[in-house]
C-alpha positions in Angstrom: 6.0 -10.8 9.4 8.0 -7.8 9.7 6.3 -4.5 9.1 9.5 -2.6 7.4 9.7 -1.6 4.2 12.1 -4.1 3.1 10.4 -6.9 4.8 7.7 -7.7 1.9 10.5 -7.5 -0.5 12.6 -10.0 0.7 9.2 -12.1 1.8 8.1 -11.6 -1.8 11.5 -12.9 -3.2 11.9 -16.1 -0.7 7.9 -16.9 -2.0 9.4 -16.5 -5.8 11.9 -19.1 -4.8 9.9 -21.2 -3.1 6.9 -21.7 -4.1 6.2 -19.6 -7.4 9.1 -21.9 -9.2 7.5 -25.1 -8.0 4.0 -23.9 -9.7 5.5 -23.1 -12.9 7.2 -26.9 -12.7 3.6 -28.7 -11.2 0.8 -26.2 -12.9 2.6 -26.8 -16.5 -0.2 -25.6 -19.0 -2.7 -25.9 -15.9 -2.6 -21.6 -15.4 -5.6 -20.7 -17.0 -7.3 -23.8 -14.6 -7.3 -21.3 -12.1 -7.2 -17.8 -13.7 -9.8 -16.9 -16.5 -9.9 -14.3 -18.2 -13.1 -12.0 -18.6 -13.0 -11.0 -22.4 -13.8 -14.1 -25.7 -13.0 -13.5 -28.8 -13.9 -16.1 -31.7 -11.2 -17.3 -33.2 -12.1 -20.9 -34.9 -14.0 -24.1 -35.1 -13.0 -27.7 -33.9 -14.3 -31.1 -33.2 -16.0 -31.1 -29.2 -13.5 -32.7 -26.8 -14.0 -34.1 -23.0 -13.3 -31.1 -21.1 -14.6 -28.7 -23.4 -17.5 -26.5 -22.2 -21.0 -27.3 -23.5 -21.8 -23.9 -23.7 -19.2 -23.4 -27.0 -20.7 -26.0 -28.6 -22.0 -24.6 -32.2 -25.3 -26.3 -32.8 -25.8 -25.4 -36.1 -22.9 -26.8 -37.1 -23.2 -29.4 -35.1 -26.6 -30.6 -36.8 -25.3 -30.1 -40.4 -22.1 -32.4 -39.7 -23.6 -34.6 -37.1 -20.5 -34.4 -35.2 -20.4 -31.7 -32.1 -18.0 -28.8 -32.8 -17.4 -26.1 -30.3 -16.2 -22.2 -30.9 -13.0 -21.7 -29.7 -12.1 -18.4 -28.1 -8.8 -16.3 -27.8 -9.2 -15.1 -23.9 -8.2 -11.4 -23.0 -5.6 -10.8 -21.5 -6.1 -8.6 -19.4 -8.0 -9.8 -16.2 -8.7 -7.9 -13.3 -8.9 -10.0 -9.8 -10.0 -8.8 -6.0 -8.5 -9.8 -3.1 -11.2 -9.4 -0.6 -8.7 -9.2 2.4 -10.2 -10.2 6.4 -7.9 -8.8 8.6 -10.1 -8.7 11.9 -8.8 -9.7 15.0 -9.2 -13.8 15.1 -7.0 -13.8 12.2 -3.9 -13.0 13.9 -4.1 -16.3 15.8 -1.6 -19.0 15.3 -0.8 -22.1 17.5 2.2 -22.9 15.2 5.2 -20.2 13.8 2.9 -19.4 11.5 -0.1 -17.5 12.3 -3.3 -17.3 10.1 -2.2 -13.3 9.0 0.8 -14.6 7.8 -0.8 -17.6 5.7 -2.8 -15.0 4.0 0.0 -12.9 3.0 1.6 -15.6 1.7 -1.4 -16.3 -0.2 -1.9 -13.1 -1.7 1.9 -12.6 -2.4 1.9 -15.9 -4.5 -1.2 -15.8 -6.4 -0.9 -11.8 -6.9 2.8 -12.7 -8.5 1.3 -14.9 -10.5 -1.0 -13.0 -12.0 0.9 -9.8 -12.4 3.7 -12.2 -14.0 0.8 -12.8 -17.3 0.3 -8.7 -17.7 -3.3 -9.3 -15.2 -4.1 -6.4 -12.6 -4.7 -6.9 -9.0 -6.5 -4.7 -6.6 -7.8 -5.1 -2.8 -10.3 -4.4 -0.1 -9.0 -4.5 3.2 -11.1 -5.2 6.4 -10.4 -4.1 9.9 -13.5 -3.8 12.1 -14.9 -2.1 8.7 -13.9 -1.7 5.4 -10.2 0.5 5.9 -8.7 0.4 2.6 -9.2 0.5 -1.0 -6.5 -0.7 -3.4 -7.4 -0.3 -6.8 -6.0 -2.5 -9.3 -2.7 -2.1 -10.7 0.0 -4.6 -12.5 3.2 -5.4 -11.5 5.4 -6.6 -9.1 5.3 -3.1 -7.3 1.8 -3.5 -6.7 2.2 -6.9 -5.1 4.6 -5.5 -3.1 1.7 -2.6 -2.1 -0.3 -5.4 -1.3 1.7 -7.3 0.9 2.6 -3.9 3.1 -0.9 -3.0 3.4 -1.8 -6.0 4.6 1.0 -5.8 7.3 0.2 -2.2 8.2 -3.5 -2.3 8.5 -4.2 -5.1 10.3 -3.4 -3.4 13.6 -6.3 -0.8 14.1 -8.3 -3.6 13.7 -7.1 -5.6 16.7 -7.5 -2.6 18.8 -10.4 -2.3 18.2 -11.7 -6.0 19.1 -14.9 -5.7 17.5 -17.1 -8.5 16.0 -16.4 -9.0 12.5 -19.1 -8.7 10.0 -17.3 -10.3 6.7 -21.1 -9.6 5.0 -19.8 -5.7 4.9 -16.8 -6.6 3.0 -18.8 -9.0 0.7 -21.3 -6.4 -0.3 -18.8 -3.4 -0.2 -17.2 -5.4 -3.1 -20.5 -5.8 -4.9 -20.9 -2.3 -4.8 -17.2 -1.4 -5.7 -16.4 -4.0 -8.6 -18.7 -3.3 -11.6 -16.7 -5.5 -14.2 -16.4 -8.9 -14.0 -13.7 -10.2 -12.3 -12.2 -12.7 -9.8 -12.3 -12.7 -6.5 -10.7 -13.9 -4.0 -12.5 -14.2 -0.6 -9.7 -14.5 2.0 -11.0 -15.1 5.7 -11.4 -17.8 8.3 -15.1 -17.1 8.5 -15.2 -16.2 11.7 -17.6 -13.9 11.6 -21.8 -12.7 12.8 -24.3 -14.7 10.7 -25.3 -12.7 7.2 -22.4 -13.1 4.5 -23.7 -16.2 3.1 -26.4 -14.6 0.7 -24.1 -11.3 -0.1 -21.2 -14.0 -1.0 -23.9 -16.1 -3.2 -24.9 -12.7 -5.1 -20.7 -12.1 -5.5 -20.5 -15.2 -7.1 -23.0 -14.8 -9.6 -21.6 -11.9 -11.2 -17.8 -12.8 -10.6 -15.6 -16.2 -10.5 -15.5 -16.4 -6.6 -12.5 -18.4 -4.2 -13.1 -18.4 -0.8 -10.1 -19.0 1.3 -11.1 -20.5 4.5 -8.1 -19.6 6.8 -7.3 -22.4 10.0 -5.4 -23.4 12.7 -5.5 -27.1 14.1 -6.3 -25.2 17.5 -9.5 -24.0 16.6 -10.6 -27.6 15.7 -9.5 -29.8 19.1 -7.7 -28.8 22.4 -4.5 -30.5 23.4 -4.5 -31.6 27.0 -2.5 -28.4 28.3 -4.2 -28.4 31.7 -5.5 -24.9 33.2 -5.1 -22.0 30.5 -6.7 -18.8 30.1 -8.4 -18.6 26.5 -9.4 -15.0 25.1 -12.1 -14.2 22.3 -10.0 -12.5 19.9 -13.0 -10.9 18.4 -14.2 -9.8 21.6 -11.8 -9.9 23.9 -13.7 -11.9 26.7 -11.6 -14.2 28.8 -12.2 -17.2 30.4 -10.1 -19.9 32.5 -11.0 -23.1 31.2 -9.5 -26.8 32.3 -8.2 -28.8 29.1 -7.3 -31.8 31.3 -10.9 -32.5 31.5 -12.1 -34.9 29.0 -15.7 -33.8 28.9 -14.7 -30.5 28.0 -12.2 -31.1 25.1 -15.5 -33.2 23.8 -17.9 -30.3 23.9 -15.4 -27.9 22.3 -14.3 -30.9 19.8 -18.3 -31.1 18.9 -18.9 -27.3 18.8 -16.1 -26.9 16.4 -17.5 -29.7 14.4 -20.8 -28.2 14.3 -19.4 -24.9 13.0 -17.3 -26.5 10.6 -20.4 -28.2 8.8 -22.5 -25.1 9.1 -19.3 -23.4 7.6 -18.7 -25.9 5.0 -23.0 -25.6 4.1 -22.7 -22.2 3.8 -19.8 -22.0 1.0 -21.1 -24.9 -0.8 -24.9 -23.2 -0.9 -23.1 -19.5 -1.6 -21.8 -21.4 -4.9 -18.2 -21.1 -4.5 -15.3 -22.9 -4.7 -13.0 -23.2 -1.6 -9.7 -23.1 -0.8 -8.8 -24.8 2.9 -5.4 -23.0 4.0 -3.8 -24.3 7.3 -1.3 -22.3 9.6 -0.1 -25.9 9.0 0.4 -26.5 5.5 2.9 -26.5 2.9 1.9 -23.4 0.3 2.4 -25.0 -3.0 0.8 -28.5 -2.3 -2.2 -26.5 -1.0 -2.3 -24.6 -4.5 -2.1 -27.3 -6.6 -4.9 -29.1 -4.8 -7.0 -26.6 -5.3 -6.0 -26.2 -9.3 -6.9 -29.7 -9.0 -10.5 -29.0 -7.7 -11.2 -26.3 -10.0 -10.3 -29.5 -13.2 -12.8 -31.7 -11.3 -15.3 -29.0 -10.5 -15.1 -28.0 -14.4 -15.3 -31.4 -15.7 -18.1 -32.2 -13.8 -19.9 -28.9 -14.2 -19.3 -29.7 -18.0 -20.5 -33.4 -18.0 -23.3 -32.5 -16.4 -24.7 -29.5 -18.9 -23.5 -32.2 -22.1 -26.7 -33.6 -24.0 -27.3 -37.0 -23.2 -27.2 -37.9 -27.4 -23.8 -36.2 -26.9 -22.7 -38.2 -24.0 -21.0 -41.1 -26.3 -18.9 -38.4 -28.0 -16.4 -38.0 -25.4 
């Protein structure tokens, strides 16, 4: 992506086109599936539906009519979400035209847009080989537009540097930094030193916590490319390695399998959803997949808490 200042306006207004109309034409009345506000307000009574959540339910009401009724709520508007941004070094890979860095800033673009678009605030934490920048959180499509040149700026100190990331420091900068409840958004391909899976855990008991696991099909198996010198991104170590051997397409096929499951543990035991973005994939069919999740994840969160002499009232 280009770094000049026109650049993420024209980005932003392609990504408006694009994808932003075909949410508003698939999500339909689906928005609040994935943004919730922060603030309730009571606003009435009604009869206990499937998808409601147990936790409204009004028990003494309930008792004296026999029928479960939950409290409904009118939601502030006003939300406040983080975009906790990675932009260390193994993020600027990409085996396709579209490189992992460029995935996330289409990511942020979109989902910041659509927030800013209901009156909601956005604000981020950007991470080099440290925490380098602080945005705090402002509305509008100016600040999207902040957003997406930050992230296009600030990503190169980082490379230079070539330093191990640590995405715990960014985790429990943001536990520090955002007192009031919010969502997050954990944006990152996890490639990282051991360590952020408890400070993520912690994130996502105060706030509602995405993490967006950045890819590339690369990272996963090795075409048969022959000789090829490979560097650690992170590190910048380099090594000749042969991919016309068999064995060794194996080992790296198992090793990336191993990490993907000990990846894959560690979001599901941190208590978040997740949100698997390809270089690869198509923007808006990734989003809706994941509004999809966040439906399932909430019915079944919600089936699970419901009374079992409540059960037949669905």
């Amino acid at each position: 992506m280009s770094t000049s200042a026109t650049a993420p306006d024209a980005v932003l207004r392609r990504l408006e086109w694009t994808v932003l109309r075909r949410l508003d034409g698939l999500l339909h009345g689906d928005y609040r599936t994935l943004f919730r506000g922060s603030g309730l307000d009571f606003a009435d009574l009604r009869e206990y539906q499937f998808h409601d959540d147990v936790r409204h339910i009004d028990w003494n009401v309930t008792a004296r009519l026999a029928t479960p009724y939950v409290r409904e709520f009118n939601e502030e508007r006003d939300l406040t979400a983080w975009f906790l941004l990675d932009l260390s070094a193994s993020v600027d890979f990409g085996s396709t035209a579209q490189r992992k860095s460029g995935v996330a800033a289409e990511l942020v673009a979109v989902l910041a847009r659509a927030l800013t678009r209901h009156g909601n605030r956005v604000g981020a934490m950007l991470y080099g080989h440290r925490v380098d920048a602080v945005i705090p959180p402002r509305g509008g499509r100016a600040q999207v537009l902040h957003l997406m040149h930050a992230m296009t700026t600030r990503g190169e100190p980082a490379r230079a540097a070539a330093n191990a990331t640590r995405l715990g420091e960014l985790v429990e900068a943001a536990q520090r930094s955002v007192k009031r409840r919010a969502l997050v958004f954990v944006v990152s391909d996890f490639i990282s030193a051991p360590g952020w899976q408890k400070p993520l855990a912690a994130l996502a008991q105060r706030h509602d916590t995405v993490a967006v696991r950045l890819y590339d099909p690369l990272e996963q198996a090795l075409p048969d490319l022959g000789m090829m010198l490979v560097e650690d991104a992170e590190t910048g170590e380099q090594l000749f390695v042969d991919t016309h051997d068999r064995r060794f397409r194996r080992r790296f096929a198992d090793i990336a399998a191993r990490r993907e499951r000990e990846l894959r543990q560690g979001l599901a035991t941190a208590g978040v959803d997740t949100l698997e973005l390809s270089t690869a994939d198509d923007l808006a069919e990734a989003l809706m997949r994941f509004a999809d999740l966040r439906k399932r994840r909430a019915r079944a969160s919600n089936s699970a808490r419901l009374p079992a002499h409540l059960a037949t009232c669905r």
